[in-house]
C-alpha positions as CSV (number, residue, x, y, z in Angstrom):
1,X,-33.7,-97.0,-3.3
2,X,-33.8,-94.5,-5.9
3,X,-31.4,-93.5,-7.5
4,X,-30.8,-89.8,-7.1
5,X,-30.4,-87.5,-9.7
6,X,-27.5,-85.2,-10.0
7,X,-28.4,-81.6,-10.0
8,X,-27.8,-79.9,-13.4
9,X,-24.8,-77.4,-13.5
10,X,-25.9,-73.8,-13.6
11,X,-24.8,-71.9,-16.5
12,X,-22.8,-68.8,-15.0
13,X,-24.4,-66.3,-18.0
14,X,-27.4,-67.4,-16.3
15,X,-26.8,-66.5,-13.3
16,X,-28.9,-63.3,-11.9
17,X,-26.0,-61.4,-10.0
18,X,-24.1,-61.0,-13.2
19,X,-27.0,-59.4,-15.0
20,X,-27.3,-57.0,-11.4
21,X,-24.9,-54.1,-12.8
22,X,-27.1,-53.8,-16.0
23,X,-30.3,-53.4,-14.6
24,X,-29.4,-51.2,-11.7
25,X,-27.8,-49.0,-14.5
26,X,-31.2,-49.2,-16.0
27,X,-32.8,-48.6,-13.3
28,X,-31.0,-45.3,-12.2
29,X,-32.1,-44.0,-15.5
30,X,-35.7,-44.5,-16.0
31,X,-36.2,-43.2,-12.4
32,X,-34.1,-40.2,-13.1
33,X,-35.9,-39.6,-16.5
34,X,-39.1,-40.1,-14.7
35,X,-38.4,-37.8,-11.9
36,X,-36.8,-34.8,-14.6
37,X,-39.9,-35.4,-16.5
38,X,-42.3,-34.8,-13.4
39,X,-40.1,-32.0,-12.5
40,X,-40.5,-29.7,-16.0
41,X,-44.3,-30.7,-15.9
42,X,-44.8,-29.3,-12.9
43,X,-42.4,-25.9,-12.7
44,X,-41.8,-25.6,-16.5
45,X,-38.3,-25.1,-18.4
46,X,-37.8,-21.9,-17.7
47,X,-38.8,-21.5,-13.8
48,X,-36.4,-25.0,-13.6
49,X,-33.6,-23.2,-15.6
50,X,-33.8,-19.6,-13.1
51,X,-33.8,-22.0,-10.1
52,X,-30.8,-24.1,-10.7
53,X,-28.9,-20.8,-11.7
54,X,-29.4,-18.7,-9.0
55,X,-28.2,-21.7,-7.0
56,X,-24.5,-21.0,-8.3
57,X,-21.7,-23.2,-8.0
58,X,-23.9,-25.0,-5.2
59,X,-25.9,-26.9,-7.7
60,X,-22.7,-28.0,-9.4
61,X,-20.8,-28.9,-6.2
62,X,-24.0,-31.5,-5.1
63,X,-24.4,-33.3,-8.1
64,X,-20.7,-33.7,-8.3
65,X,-20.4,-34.8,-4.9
66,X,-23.6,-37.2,-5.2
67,X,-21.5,-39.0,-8.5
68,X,-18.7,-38.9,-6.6
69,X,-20.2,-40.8,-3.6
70,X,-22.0,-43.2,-5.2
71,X,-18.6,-44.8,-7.1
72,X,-16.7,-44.6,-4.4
73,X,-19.1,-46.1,-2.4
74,X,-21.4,-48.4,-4.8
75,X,-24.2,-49.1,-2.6
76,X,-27.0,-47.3,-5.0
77,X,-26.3,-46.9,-9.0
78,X,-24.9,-43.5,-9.6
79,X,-26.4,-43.2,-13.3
80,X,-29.3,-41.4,-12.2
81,X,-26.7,-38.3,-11.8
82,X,-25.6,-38.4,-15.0
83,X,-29.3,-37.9,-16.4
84,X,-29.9,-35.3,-14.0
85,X,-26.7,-33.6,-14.5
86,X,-28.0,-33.3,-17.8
87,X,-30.8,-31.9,-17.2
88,X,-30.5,-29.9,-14.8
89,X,-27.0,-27.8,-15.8
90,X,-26.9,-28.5,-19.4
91,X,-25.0,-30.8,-21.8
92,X,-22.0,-29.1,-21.5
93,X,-21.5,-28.2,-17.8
94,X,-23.4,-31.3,-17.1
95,X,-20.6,-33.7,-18.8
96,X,-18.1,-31.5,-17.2
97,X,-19.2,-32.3,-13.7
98,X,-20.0,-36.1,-14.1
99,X,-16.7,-36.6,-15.9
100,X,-14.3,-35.0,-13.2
101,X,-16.6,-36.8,-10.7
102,X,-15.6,-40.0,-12.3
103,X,-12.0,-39.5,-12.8
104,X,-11.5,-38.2,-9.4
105,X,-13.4,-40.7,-7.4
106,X,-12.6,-44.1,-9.9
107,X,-8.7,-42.6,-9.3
108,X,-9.5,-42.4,-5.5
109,X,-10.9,-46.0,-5.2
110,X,-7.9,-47.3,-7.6
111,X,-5.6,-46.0,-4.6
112,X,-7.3,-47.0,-1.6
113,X,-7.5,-50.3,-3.2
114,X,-3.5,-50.6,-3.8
115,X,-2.8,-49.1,-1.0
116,X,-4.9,-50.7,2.1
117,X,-5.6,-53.8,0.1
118,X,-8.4,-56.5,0.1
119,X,-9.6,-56.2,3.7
120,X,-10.3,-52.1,3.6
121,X,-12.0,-52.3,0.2
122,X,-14.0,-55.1,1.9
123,X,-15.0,-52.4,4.9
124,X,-16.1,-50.1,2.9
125,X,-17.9,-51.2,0.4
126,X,-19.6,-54.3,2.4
127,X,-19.5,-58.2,2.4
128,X,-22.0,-58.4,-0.3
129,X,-20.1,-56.3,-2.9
130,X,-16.4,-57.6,-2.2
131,X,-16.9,-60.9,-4.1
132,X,-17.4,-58.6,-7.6
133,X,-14.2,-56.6,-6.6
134,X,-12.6,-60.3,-6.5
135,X,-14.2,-61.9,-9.4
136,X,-13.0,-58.8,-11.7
137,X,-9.5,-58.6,-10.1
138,X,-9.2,-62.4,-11.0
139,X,-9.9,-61.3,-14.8
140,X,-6.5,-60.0,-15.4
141,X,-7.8,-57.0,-17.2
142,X,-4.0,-55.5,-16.3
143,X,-3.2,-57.5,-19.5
144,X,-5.7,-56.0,-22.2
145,X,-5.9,-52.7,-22.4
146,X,-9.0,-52.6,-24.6
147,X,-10.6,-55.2,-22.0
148,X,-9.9,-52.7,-19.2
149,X,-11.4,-49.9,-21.3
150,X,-14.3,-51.7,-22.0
151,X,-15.2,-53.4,-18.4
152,X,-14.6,-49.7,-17.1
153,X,-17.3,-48.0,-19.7
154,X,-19.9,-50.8,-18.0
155,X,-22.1,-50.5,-15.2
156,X,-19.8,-52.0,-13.4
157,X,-16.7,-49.4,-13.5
158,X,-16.9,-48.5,-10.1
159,X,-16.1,-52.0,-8.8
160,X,-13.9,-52.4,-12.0
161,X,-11.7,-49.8,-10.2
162,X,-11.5,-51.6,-7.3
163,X,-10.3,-54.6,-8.5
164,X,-7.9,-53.3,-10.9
165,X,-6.3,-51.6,-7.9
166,X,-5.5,-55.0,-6.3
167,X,-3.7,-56.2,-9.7
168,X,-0.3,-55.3,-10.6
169,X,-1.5,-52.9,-13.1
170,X,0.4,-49.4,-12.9
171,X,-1.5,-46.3,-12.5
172,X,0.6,-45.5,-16.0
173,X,-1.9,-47.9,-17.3
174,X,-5.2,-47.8,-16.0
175,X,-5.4,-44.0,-16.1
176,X,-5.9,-43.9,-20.3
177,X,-8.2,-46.7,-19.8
178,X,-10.1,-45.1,-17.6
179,X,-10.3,-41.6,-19.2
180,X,-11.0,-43.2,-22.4
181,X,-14.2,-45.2,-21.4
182,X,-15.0,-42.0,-19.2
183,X,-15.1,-40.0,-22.8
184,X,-16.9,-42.9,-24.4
185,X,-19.8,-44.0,-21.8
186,X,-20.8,-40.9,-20.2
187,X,-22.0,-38.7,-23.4
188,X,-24.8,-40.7,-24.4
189,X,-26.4,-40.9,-21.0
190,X,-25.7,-36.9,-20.1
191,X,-26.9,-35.9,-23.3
192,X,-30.0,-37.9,-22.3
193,X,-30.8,-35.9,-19.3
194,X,-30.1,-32.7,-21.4
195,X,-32.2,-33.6,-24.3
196,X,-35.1,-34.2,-22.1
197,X,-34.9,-30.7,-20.4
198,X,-34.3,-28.6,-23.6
199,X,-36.0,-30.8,-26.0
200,X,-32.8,-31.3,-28.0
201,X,-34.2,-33.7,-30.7
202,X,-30.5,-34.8,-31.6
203,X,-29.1,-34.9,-28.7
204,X,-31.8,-37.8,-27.4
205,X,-31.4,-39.5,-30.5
206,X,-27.5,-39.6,-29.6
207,X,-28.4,-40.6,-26.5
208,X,-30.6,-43.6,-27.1
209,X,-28.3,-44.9,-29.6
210,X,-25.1,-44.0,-27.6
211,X,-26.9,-46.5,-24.6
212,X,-28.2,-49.2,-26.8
213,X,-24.4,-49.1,-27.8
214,X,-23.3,-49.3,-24.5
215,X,-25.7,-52.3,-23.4
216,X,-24.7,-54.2,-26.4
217,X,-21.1,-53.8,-24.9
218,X,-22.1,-54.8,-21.6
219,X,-24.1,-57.6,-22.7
220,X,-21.0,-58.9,-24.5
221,X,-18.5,-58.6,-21.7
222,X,-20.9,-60.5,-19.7
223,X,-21.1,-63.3,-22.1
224,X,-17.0,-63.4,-22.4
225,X,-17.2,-63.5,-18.4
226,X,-19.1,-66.3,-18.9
227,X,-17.1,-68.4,-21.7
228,X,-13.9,-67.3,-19.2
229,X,-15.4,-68.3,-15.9
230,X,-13.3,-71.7,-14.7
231,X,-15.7,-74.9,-14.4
């Protein structure tokens, strides 16, 4: 007979759905730059700029609603709205929008997590995102509140949410956290969207080094998830 050999452990930093956050965040904004880009090519700055404005509050309203959506329900990344919000309103107005979208809907999913528990996060989000919502509830990021800041200024925060909502964490406590990585992460990747449409040289160089900051951060949390992770 011969003898069999026993499969080699996987290394969990290794492992492809923990690396599934970043590159959907990555994702979201190379198709978002890619799709402002095409848009000012083809109507120019100024016909883009006297479109979205006679559009009102309207334009606003959508791309807050669109953020808000996609945390609350993370089935597609919802970074692409923080480019576009950035291009398409501005900076300012831009950050504005994606930054009440976030508190509001990240505060929403906090709540329906502690109050309905496991089983309704699991309806809505889907079977094939509940395990994250576990794996960071097990983390207890209730304990550090730098750790909670910095999982929620990841790609992950909308699921961070989640599972923090099924700890005993008071709201007391994750609500700094959360409006402190909402000040921190979502800057650098407005300011991109904006720099793109008014051809802000500073505000793109603030963006790309604002992101590269963020991936380094994201990179590292995933490698402490992976030094954490039981055997």
């Amino acid at each position: 007979m011969i003898d069999q050999q026993p499969e080699p452990e996987k290394q969990p930093g290794k492992q492809p759905g923990k690396r599934l956050g970043k590159w959907l965040k990555f994702l979201g904004i190379a198709i978002a730059t890619i799709l402002i880009i095409g848009v000012i090519q083809r109507y120019g700055i100024s016909q883009l700029r006297a479109n979205v404005d006679s559009l009102g509050v309207w334009a606003p309203l959508a791309l807050f609603f669109l953020r808000f959506t996609s945390v609350v329900i993370p089935a597609l990344p919802g970074t692409a709205y923080s480019v576009l919000a950035g291009g398409l309103l501005g900076f300012h107005q831009g950050l504005v929008v994606i930054c009440l979208a976030d508190t509001f809907s990240c505060s929403l999913s906090f709540f329906l997590s502690r109050r309905f528990g496991r089983s309704f996060v699991q309806r809505l989000i889907g079977e094939r995102f509940i395990t994250r919502v576990d794996n960071l509830s097990q983390k207890h990021l209730e304990r550090n509140f730098f750790l909670m800041t910095a999982f929620l200024m990841t790609g992950f925060f909308d699921f961070v949410a989640y599972g923090i909502g099924l700890t005993q964490a008071s709201w007391l406590r994750f609500f700094p956290a959360l409006i402190l990585s909402i000040v921190i992460s979502n800057p650098p990747i407005v300011a991109l969207g904006a720099g793109l449409l008014e051809g802000g040289k500073l505000l793109l160089v603030f963006a790309i080094l604002g992101a590269f900051a963020l991936a380094i951060l994201t990179g590292v949390l995933q490698r402490k998830q992976s030094i954490d992770a039981p055997d």
